[in-house]
N, C-alpha and C positions, 0 to 999 in steps of 0.2 A: 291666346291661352289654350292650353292642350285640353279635349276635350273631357276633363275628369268631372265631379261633384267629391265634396269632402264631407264625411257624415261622421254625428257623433251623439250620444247622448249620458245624460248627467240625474244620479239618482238623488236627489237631495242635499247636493252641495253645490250652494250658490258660487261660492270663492272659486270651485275648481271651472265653474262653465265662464264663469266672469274672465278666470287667466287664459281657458280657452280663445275664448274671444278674443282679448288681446295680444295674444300669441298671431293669428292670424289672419287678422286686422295688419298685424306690422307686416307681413307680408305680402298680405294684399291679395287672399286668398277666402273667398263667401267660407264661412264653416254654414252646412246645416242642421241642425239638430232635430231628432226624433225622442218621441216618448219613450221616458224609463219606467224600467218597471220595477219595482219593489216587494222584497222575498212575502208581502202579505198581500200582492194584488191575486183577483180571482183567476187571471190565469193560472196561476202557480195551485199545482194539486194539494190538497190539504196534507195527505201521507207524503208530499216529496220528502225524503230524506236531504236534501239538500238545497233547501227551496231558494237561497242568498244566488248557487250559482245558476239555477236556472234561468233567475230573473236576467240574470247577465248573460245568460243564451237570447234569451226574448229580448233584451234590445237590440241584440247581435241582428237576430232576425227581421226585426223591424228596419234597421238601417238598411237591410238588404232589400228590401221590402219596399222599401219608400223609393230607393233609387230605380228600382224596375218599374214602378207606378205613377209615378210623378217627374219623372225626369230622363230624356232623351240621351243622355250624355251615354258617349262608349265606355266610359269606367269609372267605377267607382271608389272611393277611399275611404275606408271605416276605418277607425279609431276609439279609443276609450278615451275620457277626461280629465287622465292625469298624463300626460306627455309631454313636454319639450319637444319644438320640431326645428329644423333645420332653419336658418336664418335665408340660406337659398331652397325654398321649399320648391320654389316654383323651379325653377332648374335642375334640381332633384327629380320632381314628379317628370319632367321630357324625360331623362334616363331612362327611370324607369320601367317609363310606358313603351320605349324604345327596348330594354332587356326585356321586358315580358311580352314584348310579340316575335322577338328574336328568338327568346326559349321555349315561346307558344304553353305559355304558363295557364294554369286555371285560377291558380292561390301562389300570389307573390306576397309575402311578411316582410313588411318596412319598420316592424317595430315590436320587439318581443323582447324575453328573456334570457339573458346569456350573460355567464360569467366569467368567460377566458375567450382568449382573442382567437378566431375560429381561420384555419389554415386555408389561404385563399389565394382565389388568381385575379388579379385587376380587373377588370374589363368595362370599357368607357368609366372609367373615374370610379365605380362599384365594383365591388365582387359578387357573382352571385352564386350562391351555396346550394347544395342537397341538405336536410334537415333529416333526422329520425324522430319516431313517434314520442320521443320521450323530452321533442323541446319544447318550453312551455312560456306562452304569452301572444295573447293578440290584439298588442296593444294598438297596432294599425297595419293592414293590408289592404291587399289592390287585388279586384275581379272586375273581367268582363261583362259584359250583358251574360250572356252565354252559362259561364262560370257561377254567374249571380243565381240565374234562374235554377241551374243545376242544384246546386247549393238550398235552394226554396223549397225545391220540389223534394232534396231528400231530407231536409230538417226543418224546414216551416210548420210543420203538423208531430209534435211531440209523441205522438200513437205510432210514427212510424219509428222511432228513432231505439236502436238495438244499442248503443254504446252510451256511456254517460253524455249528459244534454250539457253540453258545457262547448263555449269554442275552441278552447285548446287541443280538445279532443276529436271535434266533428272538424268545423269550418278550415283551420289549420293543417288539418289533413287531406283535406280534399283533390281530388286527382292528382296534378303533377303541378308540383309545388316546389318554392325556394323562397330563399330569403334573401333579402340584399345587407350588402356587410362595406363600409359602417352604416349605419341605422337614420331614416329619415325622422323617426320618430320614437323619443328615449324617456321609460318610464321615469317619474320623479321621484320614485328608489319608496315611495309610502306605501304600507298598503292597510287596509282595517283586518287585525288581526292581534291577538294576543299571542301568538305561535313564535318561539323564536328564529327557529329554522325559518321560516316565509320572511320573518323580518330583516335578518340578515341576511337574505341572497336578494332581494329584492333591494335593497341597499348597495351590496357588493354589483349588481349587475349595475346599479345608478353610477355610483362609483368610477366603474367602468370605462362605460360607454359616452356619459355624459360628458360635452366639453364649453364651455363658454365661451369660448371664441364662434364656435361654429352653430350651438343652438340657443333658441330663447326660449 
C-alpha cells in the first residue's frame, strides 16, 4: 500500500460517519477520524461572526495536526463526511501520489466543487488542472509532510490568520496547487442550509460529477 493515512471527521451525524466507514471498509482502506468541533465549542471566539464555518476550519486543522503528530506516513488525505469515493480508491491514491511529486505540488484537491466539465489534458488516466481563487470545496485533498506543516504553521494559531478562517479560502489556496479531474472524492450533492442558491449548486455539482458505476 502507498504510503498515505486517510483522515476525516464528523460533527454530530452518526449516519454520515457510519457510510463513511462503509465506504472504505469496501475498499479496504483504514479511515481515521479526529475530533469535530461544533460552531458552540470554546474554541470558537464568542464574537465569531461566523462561528459554523470556523468550526470546519478547526477540524480541518486538527486532521492536519494529527497526521504530523501521530503518524509517520509521507501523505496525507483529508476529507469531509459526506463524499462518495472511488470504487478504485486505492489505484487512484498511486496516481495521484505519482502526479503530485511529478508537479511537485503543495495542495493537490481530490474532491471539491465544480459545475461544468473543466477543459483538460489527460495524464496517466487523470488531468491535472490550475484552479483560481474563486473555486470552492474541500471536500478532500492530498499534502505532504512538508506541505502539511506549512500549512500548520500559517493557520494552526487563528491570531495569525489575515483572511477568512475557512478552508476553501486558506488550506485550498496554499502554494502551488491543483486539482485532479475526474474527482476521487464527489460531494453527496446535501448540504445544511436553507439558501437556495448553495442548495442547488451543491446538487448540480452532485449531479455532475457523481457516477455509479465508478463510486460508492
Amino acid at each position: 500500500m502507498a504510503d498515505y493515512r486517510v483522515y476525516s471527521f464528523s460533527y454530530n451525524n452518526p449516519e454520515r460517519a457510519a457510510a463513511m466507514e462503509r465506504r472504505f471498509a469496501t475498499v479496504g482502506v483504514p479511515l481515521h477520524w479526529v475530533r469535530a468541533i461544533g460552531p458552540d465549542d470554546p474554541l470558537i471566539d464568542k464574537t465569531d461572526p461566523s462561528p459554523r464555518t470556523s468550526a470546519l476550519m478547526f477540524g480541518h486543522i486538527g486532521m492536519i495536526r494529527e497526521f504530523l503528530t501521530h503518524s509517520d506516513a509521507k501523505y496525507g488525505i483529508f476529507c469531509e463526511d459526506d463524499i462518495f469515493i472511488r470504487k478504485d480508491f486505492k489505484q487512484s491514491v498511486v496516481r495521484a501520489i505519482e502526479l503530485y511529486e511529478m508537479q511537485k505540488l503543495d495542495v493537490f484537491l481530490l474532491g471539491y466543487l465544480i459545475n461544468y466539465v473543466p477543459y483538460h489534458t489527460p495524464c496517466l488516466g487523470f488531468n491535472v488542472l490550475e484552479y483560481d481563487d474563486n473555486l470552492w470545496g474541500a471536500q478532500m485533498y492530498m499534502l505532504d509532510r512538508s506541505a502539511a506543516q506549512k500549512i500548520l504553521d500559517a493557520f494552526g494559531d487563528r491570531l495569525r490568520v489575515s483572511v477568512p478562517y475557512n478552508p476553501d479560502w486558506t488550506i485550498t489556496k496554499f502554494g502551488k496547487r491543483a486539482m485532479i479531474y475526474p474527482m476521487i472524492g464527489v460531494e453527496s450533492g446535501t448540504v445544511n442550509t436553507t439558501h437556495a442558491g448553495q442548495i442547488n449548486y451543491h446538487r448540480a455539482c452532485f449531479e455532475l460529477n457523481y457516477d455509479p458505476e465508478l463510486h460508492i
